[in-house]
C-alpha positions as a printed Julia matrix, in Angstrom:
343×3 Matrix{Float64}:
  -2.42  -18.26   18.82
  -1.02  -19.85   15.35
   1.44  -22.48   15.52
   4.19  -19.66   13.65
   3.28  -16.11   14.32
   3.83  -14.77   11.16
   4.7   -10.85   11.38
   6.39  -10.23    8.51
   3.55   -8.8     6.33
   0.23   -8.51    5.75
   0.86  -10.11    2.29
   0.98  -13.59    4.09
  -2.83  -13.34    5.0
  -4.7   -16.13    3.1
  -8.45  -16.0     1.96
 -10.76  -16.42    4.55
 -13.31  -19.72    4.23
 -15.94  -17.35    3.09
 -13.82  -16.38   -0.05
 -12.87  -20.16   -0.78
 -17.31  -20.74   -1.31
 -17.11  -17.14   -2.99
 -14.41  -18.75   -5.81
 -16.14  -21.6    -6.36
 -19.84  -19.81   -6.77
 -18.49  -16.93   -8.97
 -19.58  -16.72  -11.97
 -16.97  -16.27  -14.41
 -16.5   -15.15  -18.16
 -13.59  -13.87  -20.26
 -12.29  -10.18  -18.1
  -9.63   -9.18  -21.39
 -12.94   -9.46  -23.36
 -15.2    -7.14  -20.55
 -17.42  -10.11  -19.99
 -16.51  -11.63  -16.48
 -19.22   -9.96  -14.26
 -17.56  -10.61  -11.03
 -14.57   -8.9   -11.99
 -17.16   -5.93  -13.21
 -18.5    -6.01  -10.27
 -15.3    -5.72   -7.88
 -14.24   -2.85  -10.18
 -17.68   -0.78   -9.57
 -17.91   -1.26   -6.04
 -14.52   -0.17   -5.89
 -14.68    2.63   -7.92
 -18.0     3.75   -5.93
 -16.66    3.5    -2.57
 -13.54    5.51   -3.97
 -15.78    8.23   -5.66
 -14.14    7.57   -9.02
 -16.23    6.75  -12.38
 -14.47    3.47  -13.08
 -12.11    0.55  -11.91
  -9.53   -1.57  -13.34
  -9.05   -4.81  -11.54
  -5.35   -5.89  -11.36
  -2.64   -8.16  -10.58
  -0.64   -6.27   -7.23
  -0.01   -3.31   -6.01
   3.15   -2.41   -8.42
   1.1    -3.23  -11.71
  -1.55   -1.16  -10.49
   1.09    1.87   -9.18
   2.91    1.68  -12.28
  -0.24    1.74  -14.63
  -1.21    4.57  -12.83
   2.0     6.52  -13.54
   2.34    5.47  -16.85
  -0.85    6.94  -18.08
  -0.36   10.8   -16.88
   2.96   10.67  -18.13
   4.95   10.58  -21.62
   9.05    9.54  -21.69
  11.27   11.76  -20.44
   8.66   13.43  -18.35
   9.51   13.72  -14.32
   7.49   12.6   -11.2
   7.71   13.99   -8.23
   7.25   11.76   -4.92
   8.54   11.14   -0.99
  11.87    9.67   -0.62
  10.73    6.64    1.0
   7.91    6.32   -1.35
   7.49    2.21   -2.49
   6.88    3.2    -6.12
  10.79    4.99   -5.97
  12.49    2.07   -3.83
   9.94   -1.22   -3.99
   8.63   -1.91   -7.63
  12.13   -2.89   -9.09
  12.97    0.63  -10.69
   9.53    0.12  -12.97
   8.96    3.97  -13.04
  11.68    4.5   -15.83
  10.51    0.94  -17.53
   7.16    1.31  -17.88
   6.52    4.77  -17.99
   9.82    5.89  -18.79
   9.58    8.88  -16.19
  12.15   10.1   -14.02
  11.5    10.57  -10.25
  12.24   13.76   -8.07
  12.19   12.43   -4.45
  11.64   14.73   -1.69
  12.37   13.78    2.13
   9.53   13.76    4.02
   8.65   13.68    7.48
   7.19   10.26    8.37
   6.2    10.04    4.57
   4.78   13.51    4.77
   6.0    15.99    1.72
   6.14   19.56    2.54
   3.61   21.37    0.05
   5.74   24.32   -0.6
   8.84   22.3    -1.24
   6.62   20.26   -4.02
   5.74   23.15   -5.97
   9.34   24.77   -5.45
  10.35   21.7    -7.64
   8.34   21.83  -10.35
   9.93   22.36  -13.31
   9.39   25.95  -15.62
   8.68   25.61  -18.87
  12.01   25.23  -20.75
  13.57   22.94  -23.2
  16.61   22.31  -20.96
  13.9    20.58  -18.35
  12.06   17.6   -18.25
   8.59   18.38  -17.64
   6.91   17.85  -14.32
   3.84   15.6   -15.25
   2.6    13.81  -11.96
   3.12   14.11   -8.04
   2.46   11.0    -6.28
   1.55   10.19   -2.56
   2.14    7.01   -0.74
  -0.78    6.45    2.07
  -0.5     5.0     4.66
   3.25    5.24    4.28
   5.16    1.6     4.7
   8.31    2.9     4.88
   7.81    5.57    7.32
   6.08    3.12    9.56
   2.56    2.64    8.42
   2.1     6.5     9.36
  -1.08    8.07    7.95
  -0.55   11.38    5.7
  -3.18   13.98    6.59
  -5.87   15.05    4.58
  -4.96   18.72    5.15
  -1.64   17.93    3.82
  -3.46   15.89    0.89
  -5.28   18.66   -0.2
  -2.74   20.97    0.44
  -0.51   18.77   -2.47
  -3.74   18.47   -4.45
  -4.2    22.34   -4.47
  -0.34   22.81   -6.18
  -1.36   19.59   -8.62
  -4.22   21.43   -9.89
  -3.21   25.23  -10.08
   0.11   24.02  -11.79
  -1.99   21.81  -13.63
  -0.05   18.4   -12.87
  -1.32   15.04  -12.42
  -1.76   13.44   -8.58
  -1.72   10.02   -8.39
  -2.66    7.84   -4.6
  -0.28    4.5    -3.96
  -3.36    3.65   -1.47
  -2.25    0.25   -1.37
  -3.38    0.69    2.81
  -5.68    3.14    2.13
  -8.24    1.21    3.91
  -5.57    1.55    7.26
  -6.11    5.36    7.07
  -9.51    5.01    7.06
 -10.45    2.76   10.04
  -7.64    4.71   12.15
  -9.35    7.9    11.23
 -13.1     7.39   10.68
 -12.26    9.83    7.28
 -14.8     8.31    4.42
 -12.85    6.82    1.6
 -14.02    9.09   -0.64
 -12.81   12.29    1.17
  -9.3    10.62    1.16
  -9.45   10.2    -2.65
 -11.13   13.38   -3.93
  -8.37   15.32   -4.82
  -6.12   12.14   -6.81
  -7.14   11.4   -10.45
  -5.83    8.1   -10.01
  -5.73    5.95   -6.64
  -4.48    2.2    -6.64
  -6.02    0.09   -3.31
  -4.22   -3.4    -2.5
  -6.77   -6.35   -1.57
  -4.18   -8.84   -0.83
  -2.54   -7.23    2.29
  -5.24   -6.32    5.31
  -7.92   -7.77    3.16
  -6.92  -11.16    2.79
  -7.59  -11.39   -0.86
  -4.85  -13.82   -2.17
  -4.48  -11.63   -5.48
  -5.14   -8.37   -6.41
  -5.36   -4.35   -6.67
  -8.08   -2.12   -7.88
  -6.88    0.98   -9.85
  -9.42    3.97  -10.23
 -10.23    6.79  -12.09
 -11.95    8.39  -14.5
 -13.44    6.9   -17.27
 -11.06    7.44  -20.0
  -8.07    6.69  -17.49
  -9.33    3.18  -17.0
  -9.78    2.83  -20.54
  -6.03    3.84  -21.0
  -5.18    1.65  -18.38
  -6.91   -1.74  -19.59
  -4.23   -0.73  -22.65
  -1.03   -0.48  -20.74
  -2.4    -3.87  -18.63
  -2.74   -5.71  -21.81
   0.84   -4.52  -22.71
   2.21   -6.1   -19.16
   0.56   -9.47  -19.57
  -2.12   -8.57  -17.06
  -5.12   -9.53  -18.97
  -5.78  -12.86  -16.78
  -9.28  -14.19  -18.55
 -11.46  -15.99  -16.18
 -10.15  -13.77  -13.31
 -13.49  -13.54  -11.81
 -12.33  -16.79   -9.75
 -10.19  -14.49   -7.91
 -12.37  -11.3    -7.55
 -15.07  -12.96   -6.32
 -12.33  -12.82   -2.97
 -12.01   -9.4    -3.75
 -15.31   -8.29   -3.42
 -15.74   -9.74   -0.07
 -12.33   -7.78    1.29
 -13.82   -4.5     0.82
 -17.3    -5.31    1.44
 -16.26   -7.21    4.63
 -13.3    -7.15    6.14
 -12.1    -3.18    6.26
 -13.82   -2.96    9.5
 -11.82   -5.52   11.59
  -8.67   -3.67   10.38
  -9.1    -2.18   14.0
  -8.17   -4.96   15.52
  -4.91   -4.84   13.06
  -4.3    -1.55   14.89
  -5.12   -2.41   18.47
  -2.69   -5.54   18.17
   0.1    -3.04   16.68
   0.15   -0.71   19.24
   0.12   -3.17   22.27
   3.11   -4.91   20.13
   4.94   -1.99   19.98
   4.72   -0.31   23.52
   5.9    -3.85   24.87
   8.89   -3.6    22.37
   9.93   -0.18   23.19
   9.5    -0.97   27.13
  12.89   -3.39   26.22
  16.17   -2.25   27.34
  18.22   -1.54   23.74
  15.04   -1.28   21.71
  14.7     2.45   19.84
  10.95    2.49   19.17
   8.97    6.26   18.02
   5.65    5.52   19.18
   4.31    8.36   17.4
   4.67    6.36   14.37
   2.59    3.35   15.24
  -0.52    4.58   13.52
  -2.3     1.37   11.63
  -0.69   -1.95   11.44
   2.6    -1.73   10.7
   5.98   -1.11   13.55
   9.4    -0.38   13.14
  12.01   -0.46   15.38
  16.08   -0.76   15.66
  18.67   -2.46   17.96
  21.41    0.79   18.06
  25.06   -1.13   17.61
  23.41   -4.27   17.07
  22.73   -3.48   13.29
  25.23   -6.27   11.85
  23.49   -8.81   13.91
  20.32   -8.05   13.09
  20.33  -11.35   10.51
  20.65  -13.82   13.35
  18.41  -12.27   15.6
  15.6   -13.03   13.33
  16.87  -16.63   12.94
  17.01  -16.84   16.65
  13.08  -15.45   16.6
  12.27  -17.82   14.29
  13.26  -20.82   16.56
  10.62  -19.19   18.85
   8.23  -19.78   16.01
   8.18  -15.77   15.5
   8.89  -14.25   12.06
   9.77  -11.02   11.35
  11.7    -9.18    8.57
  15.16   -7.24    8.89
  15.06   -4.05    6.67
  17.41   -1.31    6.06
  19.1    -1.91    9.73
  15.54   -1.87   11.13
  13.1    -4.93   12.3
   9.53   -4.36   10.65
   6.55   -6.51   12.0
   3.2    -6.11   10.81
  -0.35   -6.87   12.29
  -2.99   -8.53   10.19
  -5.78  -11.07    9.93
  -3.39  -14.25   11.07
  -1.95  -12.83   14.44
  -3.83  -12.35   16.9
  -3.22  -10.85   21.04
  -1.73  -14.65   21.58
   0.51  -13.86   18.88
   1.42  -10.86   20.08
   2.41  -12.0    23.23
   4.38  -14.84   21.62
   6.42  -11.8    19.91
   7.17  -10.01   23.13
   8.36  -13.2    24.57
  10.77  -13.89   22.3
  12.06  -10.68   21.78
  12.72  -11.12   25.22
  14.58  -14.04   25.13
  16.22  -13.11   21.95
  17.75  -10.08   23.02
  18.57  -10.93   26.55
């Protein structure tokens, strides 16, 4: 157990010791130049564990996400994606900035879009419409709970994409969640996208980064539009060198991520007042709500902090997620105070 069990992501994770000797061994040169071989290297193991040609080492999640949109599609065009979906509510409304695209939300179930109702809205050919350029999948799904979309349904989506002949981009930023949880290979999961962006800094522990990949002439687009957003960092090998050891290394133990989640969550929903779907706790990440407790929701969490338990009130829910710094102490720690809080 940690002296503050830190739930509240599993952006909080720090580099493991191992990375720390990896940063100061890597060798290093100028990345905006193409020279920095640990960054090369981060961006082909990537790209070969994703089945893609090529990889394009960036800053977070949302530069990577946003790069991704911005190169399948032109102003005015429209994206279609799940109404919970991070790159329509998280990244600071970057989809009209950056690529200067309109969304088209559908509501899903648990994050899940129905195929039929994606091709029912995209848009005919006709000057009166923006054209559809790009459908976009969030997996796993943060919003909807950490919940895992299914391949079927992924290449169910992928099928409309390519007989309407539309772009499919993956937000995979816990892609690696989906695979532990299911045993599917990476590459199975990414087949059908042209573009897939994979966080290192959540499960991973990386402090910094995403990987965005594609095909070749995507990335090179994409080194472009990075350049544009001030993402061309130099010596950034210092910081892929941590990289390369979270996906060589650590997407394994993610099961233990999992395992820690669900034993968190069926003690939660086991408390009198607590409204917890089990069905959702998939990977790493549980939601839950307090039904006519909503307003106090603020000082709850203070009250769990003075347990030395963190968590994070969102949208009248409490989200706590399971990662490399809590452990089954921790967990137990949470329970307790939840008990104590609530009582």
């Amino acid at each position: 157990m940690h002296t503050i069990s830190d739930f509240r992501s599993d952006t909080v994770t720090k580099p493991t010791p191992e990375m720390y000797e990896a940063m100061a061994r890597a060798e290093l040169g100028d990345d905006v130049l193409g020279d920095d071989p640990t960054v090369n290297r981060l961006e082909q193991i990537t790209a070969d564990m994703l089945g893609k040609e090529a990889g394009l080492f960036v800053s977070s999640g949302t530069q990577g996400n946003q790069i991704g949109l911005a190169i399948h599609c032109r102003p005015g065009d429209e994206l279609i994606c799940e109404f919970g979906a991070h790159t329509y509510n998280n990244e600071s409304g970057a989809m009209a900035r950056i690529a200067c695209a309109q969304p088209r939300p559908i509501k899903g179930k648990a994050g899940v879009m129905d195929p039929a109702e994606v091709e029912s809205l995209i848009r005919p050919n006709n000057i009166h419409n923006p054209r559809t350029a790009l459908v976009t999948v969030e997996n796993t799904h943060n919003g909807a709970g950490g919940t895992i979309v299914p391949l079927e349904n992924i290449r169910a989506i992928g099928e409309v994409a390519k007989r309407r002949n539309i772009k499919y981009h993956l937000d995979g930023a816990r892609l690696w969640n989906a695979h532990v949880a299911t045993g599917i290979s990476l590459k199975e999961w990414c087949r059908e996208f042209d573009t897939v962006s994979v966080c290192l800094s959540k499960g991973l522990c990386a402090p910094v980064g995403s990987v965005l990949c594609g095909n070749k002439s995507d990335i090179e687009r994409a080194r472009y539009l990075r350049k544009q957003l001030g993402g061309g960092m130099r010596q950034v090998g210092i910081l892929a060198a941590c990289g390369i050891i979270s996906v060589t290394k650590m997407v394994a133990r993610l099961a233990e991520d999992h395992a820690n989640a669900r034993k968190l969550a069926e003690g939660l929903a086991a408390m009198k007042g607590v409204q917890l779907d089990l069905a959702t706790v998939q990977t790493n990440i549980v939601f839950f709500s307090l039904p006519g407790r909503e307003r106090e929701l603020p000082a709850l969490i203070e009250k769990l902090q003075a347990q030395k338990v963190l968590a994070m009130a969102l949208g009248g829910r409490v989200r706590m997620v399971t990662h490399h710094e809590v452990d089954e102490e921790d967990v137990e720690r949470a329970l307790m105070a939840w008990k104590t809080v609530l009582a």
